[in-house]
BAVOMI-560770 format. One record per residue (C-alpha): residue number from 1; residue in three letters; z, y, x. Coordinates in Angstrom, 1 decimal, decimal comma. Layout:
atom seq->NUM	type->ALA	c3->Z	c2->Y	c1->X
...
//
This chain:
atom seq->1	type->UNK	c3->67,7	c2->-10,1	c1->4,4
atom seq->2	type->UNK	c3->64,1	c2->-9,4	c1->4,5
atom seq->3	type->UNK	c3->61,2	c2->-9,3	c1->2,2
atom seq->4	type->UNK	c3->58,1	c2->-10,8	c1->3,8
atom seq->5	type->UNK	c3->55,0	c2->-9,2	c1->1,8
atom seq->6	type->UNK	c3->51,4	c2->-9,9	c1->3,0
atom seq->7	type->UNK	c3->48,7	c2->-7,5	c1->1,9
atom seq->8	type->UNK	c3->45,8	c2->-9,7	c1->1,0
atom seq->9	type->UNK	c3->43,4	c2->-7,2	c1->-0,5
atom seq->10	type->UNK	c3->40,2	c2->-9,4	c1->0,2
atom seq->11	type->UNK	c3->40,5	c2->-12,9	c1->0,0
atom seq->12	type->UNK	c3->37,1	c2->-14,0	c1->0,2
atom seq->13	type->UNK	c3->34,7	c2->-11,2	c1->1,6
atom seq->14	type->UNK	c3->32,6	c2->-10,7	c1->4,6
atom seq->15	type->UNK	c3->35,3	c2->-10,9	c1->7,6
atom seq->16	type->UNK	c3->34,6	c2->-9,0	c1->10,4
atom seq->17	type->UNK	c3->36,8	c2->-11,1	c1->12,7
atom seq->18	type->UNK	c3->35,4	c2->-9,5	c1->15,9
atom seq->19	type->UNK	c3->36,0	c2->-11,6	c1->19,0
atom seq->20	type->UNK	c3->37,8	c2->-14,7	c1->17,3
atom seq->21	type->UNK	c3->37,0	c2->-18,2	c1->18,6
atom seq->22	type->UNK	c3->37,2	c2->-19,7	c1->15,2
atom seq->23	type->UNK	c3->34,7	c2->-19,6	c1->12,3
atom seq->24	type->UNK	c3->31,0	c2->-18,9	c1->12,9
atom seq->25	type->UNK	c3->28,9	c2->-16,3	c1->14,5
atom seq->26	type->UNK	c3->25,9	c2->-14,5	c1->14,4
atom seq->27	type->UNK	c3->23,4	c2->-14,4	c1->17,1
atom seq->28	type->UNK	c3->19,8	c2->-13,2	c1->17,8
atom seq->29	type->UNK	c3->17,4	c2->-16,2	c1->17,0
atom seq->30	type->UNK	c3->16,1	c2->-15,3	c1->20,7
atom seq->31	type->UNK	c3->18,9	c2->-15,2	c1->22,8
atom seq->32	type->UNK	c3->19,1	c2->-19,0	c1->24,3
atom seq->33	type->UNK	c3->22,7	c2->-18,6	c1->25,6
atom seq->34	type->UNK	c3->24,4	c2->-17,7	c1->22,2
atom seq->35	type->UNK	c3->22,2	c2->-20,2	c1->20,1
atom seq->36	type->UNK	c3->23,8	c2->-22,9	c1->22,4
atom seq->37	type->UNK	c3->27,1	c2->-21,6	c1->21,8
atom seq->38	type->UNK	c3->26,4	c2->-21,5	c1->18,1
atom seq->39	type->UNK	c3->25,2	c2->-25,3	c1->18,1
atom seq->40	type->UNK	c3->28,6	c2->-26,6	c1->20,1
atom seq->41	type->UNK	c3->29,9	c2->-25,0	c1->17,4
atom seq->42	type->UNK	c3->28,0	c2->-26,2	c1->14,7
atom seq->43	type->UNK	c3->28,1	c2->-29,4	c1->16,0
atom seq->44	type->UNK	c3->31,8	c2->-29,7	c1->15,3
atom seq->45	type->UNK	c3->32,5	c2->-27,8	c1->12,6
atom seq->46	type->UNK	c3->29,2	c2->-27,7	c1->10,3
atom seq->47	type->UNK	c3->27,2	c2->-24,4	c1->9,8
atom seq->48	type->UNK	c3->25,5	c2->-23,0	c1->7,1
atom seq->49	type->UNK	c3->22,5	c2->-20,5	c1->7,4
atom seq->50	type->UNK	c3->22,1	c2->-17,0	c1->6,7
atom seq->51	type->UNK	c3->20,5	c2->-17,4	c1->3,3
atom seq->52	type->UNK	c3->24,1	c2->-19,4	c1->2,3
atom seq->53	type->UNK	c3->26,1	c2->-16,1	c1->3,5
atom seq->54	type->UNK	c3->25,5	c2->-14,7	c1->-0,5
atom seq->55	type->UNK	c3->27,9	c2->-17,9	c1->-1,7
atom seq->56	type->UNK	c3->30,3	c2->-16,9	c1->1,3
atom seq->57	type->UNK	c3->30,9	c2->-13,3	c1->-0,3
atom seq->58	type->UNK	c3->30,9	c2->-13,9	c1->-4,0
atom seq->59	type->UNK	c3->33,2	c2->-17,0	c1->-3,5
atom seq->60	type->UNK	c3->35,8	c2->-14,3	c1->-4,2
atom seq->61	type->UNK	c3->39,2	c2->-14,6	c1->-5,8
atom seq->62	type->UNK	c3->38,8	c2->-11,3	c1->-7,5
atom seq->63	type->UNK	c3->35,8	c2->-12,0	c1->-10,1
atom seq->64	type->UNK	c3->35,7	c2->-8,2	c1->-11,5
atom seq->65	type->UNK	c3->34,0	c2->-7,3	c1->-8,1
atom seq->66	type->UNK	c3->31,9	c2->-10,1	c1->-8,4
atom seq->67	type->UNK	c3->28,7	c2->-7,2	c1->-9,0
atom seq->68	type->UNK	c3->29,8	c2->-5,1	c1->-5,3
atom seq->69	type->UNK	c3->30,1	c2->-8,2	c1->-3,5
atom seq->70	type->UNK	c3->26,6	c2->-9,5	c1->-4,4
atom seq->71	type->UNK	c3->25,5	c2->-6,0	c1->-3,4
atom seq->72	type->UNK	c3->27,0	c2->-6,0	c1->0,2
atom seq->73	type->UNK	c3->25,9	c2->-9,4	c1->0,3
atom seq->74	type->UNK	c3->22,7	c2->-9,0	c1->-0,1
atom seq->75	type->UNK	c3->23,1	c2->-5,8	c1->1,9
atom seq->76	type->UNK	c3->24,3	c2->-7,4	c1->4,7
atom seq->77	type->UNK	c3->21,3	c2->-10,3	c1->4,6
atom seq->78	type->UNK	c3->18,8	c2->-7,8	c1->4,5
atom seq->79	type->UNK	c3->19,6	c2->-5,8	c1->7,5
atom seq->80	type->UNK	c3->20,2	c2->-8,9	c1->9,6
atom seq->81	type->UNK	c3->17,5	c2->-10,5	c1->8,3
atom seq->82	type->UNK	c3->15,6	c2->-7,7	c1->9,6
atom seq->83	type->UNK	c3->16,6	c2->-7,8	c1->12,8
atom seq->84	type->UNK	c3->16,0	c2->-11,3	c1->13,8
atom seq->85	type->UNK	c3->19,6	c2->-12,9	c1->13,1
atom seq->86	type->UNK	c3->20,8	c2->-15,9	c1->11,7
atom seq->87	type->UNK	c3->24,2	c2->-16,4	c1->10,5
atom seq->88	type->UNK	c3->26,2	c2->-20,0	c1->11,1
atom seq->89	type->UNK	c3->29,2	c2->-20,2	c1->8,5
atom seq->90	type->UNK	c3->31,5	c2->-23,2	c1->9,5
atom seq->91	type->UNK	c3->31,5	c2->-25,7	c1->6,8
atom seq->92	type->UNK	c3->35,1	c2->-25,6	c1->5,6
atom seq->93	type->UNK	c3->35,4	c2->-21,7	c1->5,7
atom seq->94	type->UNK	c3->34,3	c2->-19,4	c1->2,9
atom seq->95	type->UNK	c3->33,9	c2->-16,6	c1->6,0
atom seq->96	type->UNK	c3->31,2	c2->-15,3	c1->8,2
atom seq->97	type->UNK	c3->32,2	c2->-13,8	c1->11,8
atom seq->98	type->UNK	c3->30,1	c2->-10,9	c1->13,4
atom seq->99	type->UNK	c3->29,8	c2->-9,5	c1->16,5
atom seq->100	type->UNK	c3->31,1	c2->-6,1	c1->17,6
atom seq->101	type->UNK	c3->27,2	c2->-4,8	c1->17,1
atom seq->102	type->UNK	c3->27,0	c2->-5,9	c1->13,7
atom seq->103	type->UNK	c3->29,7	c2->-3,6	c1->13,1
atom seq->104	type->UNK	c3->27,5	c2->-1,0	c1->11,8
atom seq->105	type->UNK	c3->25,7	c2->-3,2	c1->9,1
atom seq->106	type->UNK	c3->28,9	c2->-4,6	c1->7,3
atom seq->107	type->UNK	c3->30,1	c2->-1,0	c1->7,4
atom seq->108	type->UNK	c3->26,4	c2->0,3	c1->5,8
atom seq->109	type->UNK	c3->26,4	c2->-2,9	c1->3,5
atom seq->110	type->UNK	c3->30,0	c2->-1,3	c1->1,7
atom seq->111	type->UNK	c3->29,1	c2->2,1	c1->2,1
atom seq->112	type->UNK	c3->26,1	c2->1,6	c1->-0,5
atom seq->113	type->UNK	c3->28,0	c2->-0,7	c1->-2,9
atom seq->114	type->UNK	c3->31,3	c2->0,4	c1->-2,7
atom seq->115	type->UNK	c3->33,3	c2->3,9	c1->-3,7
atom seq->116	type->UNK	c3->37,1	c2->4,7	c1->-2,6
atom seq->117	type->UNK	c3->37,9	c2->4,2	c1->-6,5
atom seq->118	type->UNK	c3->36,5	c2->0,9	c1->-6,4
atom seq->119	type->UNK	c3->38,5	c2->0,1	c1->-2,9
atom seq->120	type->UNK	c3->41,5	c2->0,9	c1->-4,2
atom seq->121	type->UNK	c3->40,8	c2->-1,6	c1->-7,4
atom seq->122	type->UNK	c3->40,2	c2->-4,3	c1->-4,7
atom seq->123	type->UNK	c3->43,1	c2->-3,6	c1->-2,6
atom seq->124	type->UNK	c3->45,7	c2->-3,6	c1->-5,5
atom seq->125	type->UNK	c3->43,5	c2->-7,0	c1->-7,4
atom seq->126	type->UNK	c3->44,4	c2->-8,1	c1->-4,1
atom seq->127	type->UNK	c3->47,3	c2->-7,6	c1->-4,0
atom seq->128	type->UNK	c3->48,1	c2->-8,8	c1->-7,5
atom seq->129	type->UNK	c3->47,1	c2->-12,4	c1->-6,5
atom seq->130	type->UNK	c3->50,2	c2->-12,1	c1->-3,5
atom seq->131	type->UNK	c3->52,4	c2->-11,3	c1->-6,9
atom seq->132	type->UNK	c3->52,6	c2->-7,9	c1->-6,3
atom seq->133	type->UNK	c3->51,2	c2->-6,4	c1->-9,6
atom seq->134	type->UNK	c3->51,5	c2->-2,5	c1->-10,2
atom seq->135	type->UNK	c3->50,8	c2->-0,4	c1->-13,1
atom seq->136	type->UNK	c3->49,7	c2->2,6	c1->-11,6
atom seq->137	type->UNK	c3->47,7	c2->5,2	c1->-14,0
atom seq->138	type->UNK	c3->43,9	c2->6,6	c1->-13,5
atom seq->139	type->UNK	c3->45,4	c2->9,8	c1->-12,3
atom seq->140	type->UNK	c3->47,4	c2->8,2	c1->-9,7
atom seq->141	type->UNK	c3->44,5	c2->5,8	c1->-8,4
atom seq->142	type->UNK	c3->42,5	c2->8,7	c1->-8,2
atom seq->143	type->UNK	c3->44,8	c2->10,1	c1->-5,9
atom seq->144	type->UNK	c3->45,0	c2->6,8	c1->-3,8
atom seq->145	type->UNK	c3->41,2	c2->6,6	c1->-3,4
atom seq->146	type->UNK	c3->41,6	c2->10,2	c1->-1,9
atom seq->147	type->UNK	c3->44,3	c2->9,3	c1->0,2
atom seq->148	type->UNK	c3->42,4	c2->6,6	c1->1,6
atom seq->149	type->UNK	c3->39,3	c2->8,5	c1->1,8
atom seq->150	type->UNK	c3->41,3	c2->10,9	c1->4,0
atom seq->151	type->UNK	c3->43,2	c2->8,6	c1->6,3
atom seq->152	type->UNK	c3->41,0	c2->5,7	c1->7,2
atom seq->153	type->UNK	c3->37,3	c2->6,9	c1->6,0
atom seq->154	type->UNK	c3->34,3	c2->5,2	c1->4,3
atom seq->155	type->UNK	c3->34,6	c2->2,2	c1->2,0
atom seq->156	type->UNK	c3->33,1	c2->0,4	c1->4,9
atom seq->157	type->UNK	c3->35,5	c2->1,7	c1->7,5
atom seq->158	type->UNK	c3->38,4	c2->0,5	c1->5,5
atom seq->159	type->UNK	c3->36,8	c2->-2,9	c1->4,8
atom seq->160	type->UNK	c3->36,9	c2->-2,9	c1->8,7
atom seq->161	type->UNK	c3->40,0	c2->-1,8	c1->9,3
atom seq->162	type->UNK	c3->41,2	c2->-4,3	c1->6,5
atom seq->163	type->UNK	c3->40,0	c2->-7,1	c1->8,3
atom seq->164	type->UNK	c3->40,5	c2->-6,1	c1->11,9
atom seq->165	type->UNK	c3->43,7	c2->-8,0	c1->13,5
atom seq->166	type->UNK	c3->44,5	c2->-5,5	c1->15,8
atom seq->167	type->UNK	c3->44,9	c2->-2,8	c1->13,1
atom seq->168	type->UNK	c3->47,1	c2->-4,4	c1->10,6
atom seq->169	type->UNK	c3->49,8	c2->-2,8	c1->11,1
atom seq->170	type->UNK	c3->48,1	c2->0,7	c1->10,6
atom seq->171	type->UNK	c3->46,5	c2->-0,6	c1->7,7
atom seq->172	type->UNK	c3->49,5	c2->-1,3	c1->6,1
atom seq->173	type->UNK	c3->50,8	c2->1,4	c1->6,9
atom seq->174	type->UNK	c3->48,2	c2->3,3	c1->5,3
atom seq->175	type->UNK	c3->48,8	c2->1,4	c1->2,0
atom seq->176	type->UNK	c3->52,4	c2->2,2	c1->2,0
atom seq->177	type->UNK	c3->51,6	c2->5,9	c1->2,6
atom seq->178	type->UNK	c3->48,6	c2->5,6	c1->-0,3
atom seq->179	type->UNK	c3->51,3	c2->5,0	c1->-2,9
atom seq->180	type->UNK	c3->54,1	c2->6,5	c1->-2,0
atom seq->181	type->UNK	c3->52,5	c2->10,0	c1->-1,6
atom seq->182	type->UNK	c3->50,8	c2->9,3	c1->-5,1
atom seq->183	type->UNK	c3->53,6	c2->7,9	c1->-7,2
atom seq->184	type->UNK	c3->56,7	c2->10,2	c1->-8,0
atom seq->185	type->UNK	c3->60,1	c2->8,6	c1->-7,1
atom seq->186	type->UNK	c3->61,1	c2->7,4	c1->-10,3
atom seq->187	type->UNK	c3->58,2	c2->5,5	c1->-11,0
atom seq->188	type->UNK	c3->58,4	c2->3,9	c1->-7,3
atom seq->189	type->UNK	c3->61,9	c2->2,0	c1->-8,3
atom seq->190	type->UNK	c3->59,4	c2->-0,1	c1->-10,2
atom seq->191	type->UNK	c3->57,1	c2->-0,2	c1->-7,5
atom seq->192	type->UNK	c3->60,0	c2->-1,4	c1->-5,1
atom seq->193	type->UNK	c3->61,3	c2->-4,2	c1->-8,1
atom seq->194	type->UNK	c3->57,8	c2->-5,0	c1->-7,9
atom seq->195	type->UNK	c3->57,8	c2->-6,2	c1->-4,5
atom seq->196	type->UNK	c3->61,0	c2->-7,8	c1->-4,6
atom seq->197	type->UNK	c3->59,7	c2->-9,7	c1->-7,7
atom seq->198	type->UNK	c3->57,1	c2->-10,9	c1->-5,6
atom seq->199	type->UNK	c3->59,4	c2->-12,0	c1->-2,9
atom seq->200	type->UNK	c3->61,4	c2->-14,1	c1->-5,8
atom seq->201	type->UNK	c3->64,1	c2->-12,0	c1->-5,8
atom seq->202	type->UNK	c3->65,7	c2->-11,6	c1->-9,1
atom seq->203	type->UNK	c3->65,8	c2->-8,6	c1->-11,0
atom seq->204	type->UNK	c3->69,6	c2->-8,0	c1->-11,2
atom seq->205	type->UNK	c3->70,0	c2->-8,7	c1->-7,4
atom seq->206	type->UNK	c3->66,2	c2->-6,2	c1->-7,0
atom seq->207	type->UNK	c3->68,5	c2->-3,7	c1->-8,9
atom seq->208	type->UNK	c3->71,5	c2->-4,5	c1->-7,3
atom seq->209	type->UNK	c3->69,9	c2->-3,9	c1->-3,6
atom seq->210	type->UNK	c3->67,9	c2->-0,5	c1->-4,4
atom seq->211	type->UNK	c3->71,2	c2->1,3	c1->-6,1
atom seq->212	type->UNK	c3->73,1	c2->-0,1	c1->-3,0
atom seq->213	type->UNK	c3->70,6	c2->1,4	c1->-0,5
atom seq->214	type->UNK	c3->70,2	c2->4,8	c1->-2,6
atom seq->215	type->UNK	c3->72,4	c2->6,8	c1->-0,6
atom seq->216	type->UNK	c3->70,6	c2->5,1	c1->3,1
atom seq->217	type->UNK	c3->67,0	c2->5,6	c1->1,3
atom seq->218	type->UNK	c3->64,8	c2->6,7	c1->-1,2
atom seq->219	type->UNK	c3->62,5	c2->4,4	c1->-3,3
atom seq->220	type->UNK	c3->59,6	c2->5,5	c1->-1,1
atom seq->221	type->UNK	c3->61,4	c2->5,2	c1->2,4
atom seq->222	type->UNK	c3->62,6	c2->1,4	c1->0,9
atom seq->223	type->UNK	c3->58,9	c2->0,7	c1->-0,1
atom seq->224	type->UNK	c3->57,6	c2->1,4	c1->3,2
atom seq->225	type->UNK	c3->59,8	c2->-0,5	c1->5,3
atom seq->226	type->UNK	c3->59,6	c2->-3,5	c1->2,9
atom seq->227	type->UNK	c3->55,5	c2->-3,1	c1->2,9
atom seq->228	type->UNK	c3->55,7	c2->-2,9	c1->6,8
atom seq->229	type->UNK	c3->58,3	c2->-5,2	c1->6,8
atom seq->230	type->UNK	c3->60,3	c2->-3,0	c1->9,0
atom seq->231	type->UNK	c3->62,9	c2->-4,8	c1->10,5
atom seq->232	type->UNK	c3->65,2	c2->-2,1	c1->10,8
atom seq->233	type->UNK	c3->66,0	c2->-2,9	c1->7,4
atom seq->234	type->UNK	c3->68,2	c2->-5,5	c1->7,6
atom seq->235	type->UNK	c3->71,4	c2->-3,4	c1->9,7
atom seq->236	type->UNK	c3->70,3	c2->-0,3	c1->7,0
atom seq->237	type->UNK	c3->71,1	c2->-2,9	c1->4,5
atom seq->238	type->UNK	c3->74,1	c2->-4,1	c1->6,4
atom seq->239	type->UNK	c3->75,6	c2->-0,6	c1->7,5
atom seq->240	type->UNK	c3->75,3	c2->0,0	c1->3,2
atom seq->241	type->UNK	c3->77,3	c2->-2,8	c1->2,9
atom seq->242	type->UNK	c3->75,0	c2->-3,9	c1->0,3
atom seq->243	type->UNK	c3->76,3	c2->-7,3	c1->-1,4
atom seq->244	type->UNK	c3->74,2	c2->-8,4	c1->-3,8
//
């Protein structure tokens, strides 16, 4: 048995996508050889300009951010615009792709609108819209912003971490390690019901599986291997002799 959970914490923001052949790109208005490259693009996919990159961040599935993401936005636009870029968007993507140099504004852009508090609000709004909805307290979010502070870093670092392929799993594993080392174990059986609710498992067979597995694992070891989708967990499950 597994549970597959994705994290989707930012639906609709800025993506870094560093590298990736699909989307758009940004490129110095005087460098001929990645203008051409833009316009093959273009050409087959439909661009938008920089100016249109505003829409492409506050088209967001998480409305009660609505105020940050216009902030980075604009931000973000400022500082290119600054520099001399210009920003393609393909037509049928709500994304914008940078460069590995741009790095440093996206990062900037969410360091001045953004706090951990508010990062941890986006990741778990995120989150909610995947089915995975927790009621976690102010004192305990508090203690995830910190946790996240310490791990990963600035509210732009995580943003790029978030959004990086080649750190996923980290990131995940961050998240798992944000809320189990801030919620105390009998509060995370409802965390871990929780995620098997959002992987449309019922709650008899959710409570079924987690007193079955209590003697292998905790509600926090559980939680992490079903957030990292650890597949270890299917012979843990098996060696129980879990039936449910």
């Amino acid at each position: 048995m597994r549970i597959a959970v994705t994290v989707l914490a930012a639906s609709a923001l800025v993506m870094t996508g560093c590298g990736s052949d699909s989307g758009g790109s940004i490129t110095p208005k005087d460098d001929e050889a990645k203008t051409t490259t833009t316009k093959k693009k273009a050409e087959a996919t439909g661009e938008r300009d920089l100016d249109a990159l505003v829409g492409a961040v506050v088209e967001s599935d998480l409305p009660e951010l609505a105020e940050q993401n216009t902030c980075v936005a604009e931000s973000i636009i400022e500082d290119l615009s600054d520099e001399g870029y210009e920003a393609t968007v393909s037509g049928d993507a709500e994304m914008a792709t940078f460069s590995d140099s741009d790095i440093e504004v996206i990062i900037a852009g969410y360091d001045s609108c953004y706090d951990h508090a508010t990062f941890v609000d986006l990741l778990l709004q995120g989150m909610a819209t995947e089915g995975l909805t927790f009621d976690f307290t102010d004192e305990q979010r508090a203690c995830m912003a910190e946790s996240l502070e310490s791990d990963i870093g600035s509210p732009g670092e995580l943003m790029v971490a978030l959004n990086d392929a080649d750190s996923e799993d980290v990131f995940t594993a961050s998240i798992s390690g944000m809320i189990t080392s801030c919620v105390d174990e009998e509060s995370m059986r409802g965390v871990v019901a929780n995620v098997f609710a959002a992987g449309e498992v019922d709650e008899a067979s959710a409570d079924c599986i987690i007193d079955g597995l209590s003697a292998e694992l905790s509600a926090s070891e559980l939680f992490t291997m079903l957030m990292t989708e650890d597949p270890a967990l299917d012979a843990v499950i098996e060696s129980a002799g879990v039936s449910c």
